[in-house]
C-alpha positions in Angstrom: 0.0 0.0 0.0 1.7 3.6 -0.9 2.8 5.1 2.0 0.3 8.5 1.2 -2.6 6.1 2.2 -1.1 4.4 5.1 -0.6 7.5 6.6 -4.1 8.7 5.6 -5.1 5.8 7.2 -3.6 6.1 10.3 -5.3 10.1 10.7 -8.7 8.6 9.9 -8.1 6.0 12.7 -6.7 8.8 15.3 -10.3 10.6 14.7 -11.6 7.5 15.3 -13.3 7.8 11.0 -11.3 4.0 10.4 -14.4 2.7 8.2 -16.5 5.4 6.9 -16.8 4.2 3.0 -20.0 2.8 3.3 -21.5 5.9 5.3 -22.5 8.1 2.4 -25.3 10.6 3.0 -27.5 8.9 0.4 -28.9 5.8 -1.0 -29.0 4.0 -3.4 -32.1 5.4 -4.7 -31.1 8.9 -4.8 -32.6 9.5 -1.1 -30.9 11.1 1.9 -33.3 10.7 5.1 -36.1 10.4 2.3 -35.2 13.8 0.6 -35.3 13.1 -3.2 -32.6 14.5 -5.0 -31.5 14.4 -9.2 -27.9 13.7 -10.6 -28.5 16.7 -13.2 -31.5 19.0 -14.3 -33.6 20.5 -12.2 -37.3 20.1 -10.2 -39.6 22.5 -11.1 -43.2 23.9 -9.4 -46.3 23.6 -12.2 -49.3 24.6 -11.1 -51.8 22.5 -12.9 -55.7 22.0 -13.0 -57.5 19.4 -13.5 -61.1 17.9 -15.3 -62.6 19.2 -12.0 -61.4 23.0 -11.7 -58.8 21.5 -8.9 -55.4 23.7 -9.0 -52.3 21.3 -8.3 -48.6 22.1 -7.8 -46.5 19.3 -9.3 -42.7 19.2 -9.8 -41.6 18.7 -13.5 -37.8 17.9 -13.8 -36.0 20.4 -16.5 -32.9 18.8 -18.0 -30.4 20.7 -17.9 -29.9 23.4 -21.3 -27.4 23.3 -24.0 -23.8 24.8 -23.8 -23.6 28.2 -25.3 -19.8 27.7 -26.5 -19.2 28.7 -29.8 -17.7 25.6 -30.6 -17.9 22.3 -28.7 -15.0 19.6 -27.6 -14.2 17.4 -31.0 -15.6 13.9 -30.9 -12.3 12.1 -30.8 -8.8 13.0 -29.7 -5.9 11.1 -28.6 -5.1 11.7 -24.7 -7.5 14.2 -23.8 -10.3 14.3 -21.6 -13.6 15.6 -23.0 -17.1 16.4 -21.7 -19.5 18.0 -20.2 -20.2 18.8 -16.8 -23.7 21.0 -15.4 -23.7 24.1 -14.0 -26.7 23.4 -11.2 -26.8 27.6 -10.5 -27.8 28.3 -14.3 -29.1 24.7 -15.5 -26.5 24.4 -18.2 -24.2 22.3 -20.0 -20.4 23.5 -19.4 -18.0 21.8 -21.8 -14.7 21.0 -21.4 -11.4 19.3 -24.1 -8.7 18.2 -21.6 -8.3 17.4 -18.1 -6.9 21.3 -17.2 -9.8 22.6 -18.5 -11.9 19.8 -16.7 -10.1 21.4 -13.4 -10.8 24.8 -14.0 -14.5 24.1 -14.9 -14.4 22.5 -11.7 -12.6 24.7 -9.7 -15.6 27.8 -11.1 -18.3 25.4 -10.3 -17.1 25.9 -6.6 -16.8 29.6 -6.3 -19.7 31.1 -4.7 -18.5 34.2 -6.3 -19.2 33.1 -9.5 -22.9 33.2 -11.0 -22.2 32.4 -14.4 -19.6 30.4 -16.4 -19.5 30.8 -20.6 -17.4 27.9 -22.3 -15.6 29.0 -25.3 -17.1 32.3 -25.6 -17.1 34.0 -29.0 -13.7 34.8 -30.4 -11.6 38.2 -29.9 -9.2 39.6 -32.4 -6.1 40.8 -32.3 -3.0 41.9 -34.1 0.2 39.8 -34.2 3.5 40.7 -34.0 4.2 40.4 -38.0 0.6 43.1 -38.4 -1.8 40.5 -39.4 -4.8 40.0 -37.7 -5.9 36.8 -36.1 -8.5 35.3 -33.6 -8.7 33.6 -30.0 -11.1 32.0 -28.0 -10.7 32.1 -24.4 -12.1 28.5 -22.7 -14.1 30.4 -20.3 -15.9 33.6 -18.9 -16.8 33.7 -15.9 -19.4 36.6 -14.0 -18.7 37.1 -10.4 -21.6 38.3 -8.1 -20.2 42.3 -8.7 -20.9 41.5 -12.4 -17.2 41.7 -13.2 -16.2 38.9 -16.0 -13.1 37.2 -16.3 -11.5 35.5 -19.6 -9.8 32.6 -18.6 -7.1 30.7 -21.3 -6.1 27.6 -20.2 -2.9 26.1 -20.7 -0.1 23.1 -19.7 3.3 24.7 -18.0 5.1 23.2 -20.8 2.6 24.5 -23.8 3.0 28.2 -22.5 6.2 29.0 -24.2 5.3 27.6 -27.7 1.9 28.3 -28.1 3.1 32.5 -27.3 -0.3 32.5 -25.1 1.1 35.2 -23.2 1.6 37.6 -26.0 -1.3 36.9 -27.1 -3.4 37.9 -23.8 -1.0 41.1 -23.9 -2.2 41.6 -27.4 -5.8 41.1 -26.9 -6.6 43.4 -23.7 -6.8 46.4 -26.1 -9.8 45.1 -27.2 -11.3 43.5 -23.8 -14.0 46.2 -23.7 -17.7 45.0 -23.8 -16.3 41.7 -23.3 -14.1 41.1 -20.2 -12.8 43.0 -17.4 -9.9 40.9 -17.4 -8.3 38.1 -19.0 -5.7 35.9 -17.5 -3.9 32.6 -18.1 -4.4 29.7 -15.9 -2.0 26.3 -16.2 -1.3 23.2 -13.8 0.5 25.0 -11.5 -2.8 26.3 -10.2 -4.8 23.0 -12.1 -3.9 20.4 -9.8 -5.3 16.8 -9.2 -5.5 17.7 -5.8 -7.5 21.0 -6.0 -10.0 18.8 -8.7 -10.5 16.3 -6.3 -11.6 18.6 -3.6 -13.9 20.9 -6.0 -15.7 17.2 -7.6 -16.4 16.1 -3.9 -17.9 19.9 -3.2 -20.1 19.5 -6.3 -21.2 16.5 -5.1 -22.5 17.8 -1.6 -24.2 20.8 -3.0 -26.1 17.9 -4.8 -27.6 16.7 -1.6 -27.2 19.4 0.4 -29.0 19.4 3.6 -29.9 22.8 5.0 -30.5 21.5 8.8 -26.6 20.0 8.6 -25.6 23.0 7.3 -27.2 25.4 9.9 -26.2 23.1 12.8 -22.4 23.1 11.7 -22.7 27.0 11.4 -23.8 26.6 15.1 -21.2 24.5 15.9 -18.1 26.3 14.9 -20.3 30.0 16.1 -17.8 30.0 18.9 -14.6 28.6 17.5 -11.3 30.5 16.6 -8.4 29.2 14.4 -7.9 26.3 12.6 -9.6 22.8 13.5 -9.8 19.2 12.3 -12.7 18.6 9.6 -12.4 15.5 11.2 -13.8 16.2 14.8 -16.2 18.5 13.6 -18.5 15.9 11.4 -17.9 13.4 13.8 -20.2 16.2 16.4 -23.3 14.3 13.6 -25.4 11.2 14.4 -23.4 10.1 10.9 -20.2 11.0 9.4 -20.7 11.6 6.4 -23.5 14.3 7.0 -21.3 16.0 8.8 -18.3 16.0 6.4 -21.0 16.4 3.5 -22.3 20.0 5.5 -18.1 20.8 5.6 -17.8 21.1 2.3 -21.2 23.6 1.8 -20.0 25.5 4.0 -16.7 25.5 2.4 -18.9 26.8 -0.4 -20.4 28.9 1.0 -17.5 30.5 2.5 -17.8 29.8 6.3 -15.4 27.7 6.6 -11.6 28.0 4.6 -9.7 24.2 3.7 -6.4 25.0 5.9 -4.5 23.5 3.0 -6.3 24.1 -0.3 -3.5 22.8 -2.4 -3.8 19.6 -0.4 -7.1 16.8 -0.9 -9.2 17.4 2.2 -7.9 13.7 2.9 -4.5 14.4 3.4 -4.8 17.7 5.7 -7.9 17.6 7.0 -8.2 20.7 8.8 -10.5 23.7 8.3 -9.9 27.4 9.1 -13.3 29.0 10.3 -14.4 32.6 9.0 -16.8 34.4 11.2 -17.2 37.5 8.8 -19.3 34.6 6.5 -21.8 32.8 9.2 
């Protein structure tokens, strides 16, 4: 067994979390404590009436809507990751054509800040060095709560320096009006595994999120200072794993801070509380 997991191991054990796999906060028929939830899409109220003049409210599911990129991931490439993923705040399909740009899908899906995310937004042009004119399309835009938008050009370490990215950002914030406040370039330095696996298991608890967990574990850490172990606070729940599930909403939500956000929540697995957002 790699030593990263024996040691893992041996921190679940000390919090006394040594077999929690099999505690998730749902079943397997999409319940949690008999609250129905959906993998995608969205419930919505109809009000109906029937034969007999009887008004009804029924819940219709709405799949979720089309991406609005202005050109999609190719059906077939060699080594790359390609897909979609769904933005649950605007009901919408947000593609993605490699695992970087999986990770900063991923990584916008988890900011509260952000209300909207644009895949492959229309193209910008600029002028190149040599005077001719050419095109880019930045992989995302994303709209923050104060409306300001942000073009976001992903790209590997090693692809930065031969693909001249940077000159061309440089080149193209001349004409950022109308379309971005500001454009920036984004690589795996920032794109790690370890940040995607802490935004996909965030995306999965706003899924079932449980607003009585939530509010109890906003009571719970009312009075604490500092830094404390994620551990010991969802272990304050009847189960586990809807305390650990309410950590990362609130992590979402901005009340509490991972202490290590370049680590999985797995290998440091301590939180930093932030009063200013309870």
């Amino acid at each position: 067994m790699p030593a990263k997991r024996v040691l893992r191991y041996v921190t679940e054990v000390e919090h006394g979390i040594d077999n929690y796999v099999d505690d998730l906060p749902y079943t397997n028929d999409n319940t949690k404590g008999g609250i129905e939830f959906i993998p995608a899409g969205q419930l919505i109220l109809v009000s109906t009436v029937d034969d007999n003049g009887v008004i009804e409210d029924i819940e219709l599911w709405a799949p979720p809507g089309a991406s609005t990129a202005t050109r999609l991931p190719p059906a077939r490439t060699k080594g790359h990751s390609r897909g979609y993923l769904v933005d649950t705040r605007t009901n919408r399909a947000v593609s993605f054509a490699s695992t970087y740009e999986l990770t900063c899908a991923l990584m916008l899906l988890t900011n509260s800040s952000v209300v909207d995310i644009e895949d492959q937004p229309p193209a910008l042009h600029y002028i190149a060095a040599d005077g001719t004119e050419h095109k880019h399309t930045f992989d995302y835009r994303a709209t923050l709560h104060n409306g300001v938008r942000i073009a976001f050009a992903v790209k590997p370490r090693d692809q930065v320096e031969s693909s001249g990215i940077e000159d061309v950002i440089q080149r193209i914030k001349p004409n950022l009006r109308g379309f971005a406040d500001a454009a920036v370039l984004i690589t795996d330095r920032t794109l790690t595994r370890d940040r995607a696996w802490n935004a996909k298991w965030t995306l999965r608890a706003l899924k079932i999120r449980d607003e009585a967990d939530c509010e109890k574990l906003r009571t719970l850490v009312s009075d604490i200072n500092g830094i404390v172990s994620a551990y010991e606070l969802a272990r304050k729940f009847e189960r586990f794993a809807d305390g650990l599930n309410a950590i990362w909403c609130l992590v979402y939500d901005g009340v509490l801070e991972l202490a290590e956000p370049g680590k999985k929540l797995v290998d440091a697995p301590w939180v930093k509380i932030r009063h200013g957002r309870n």
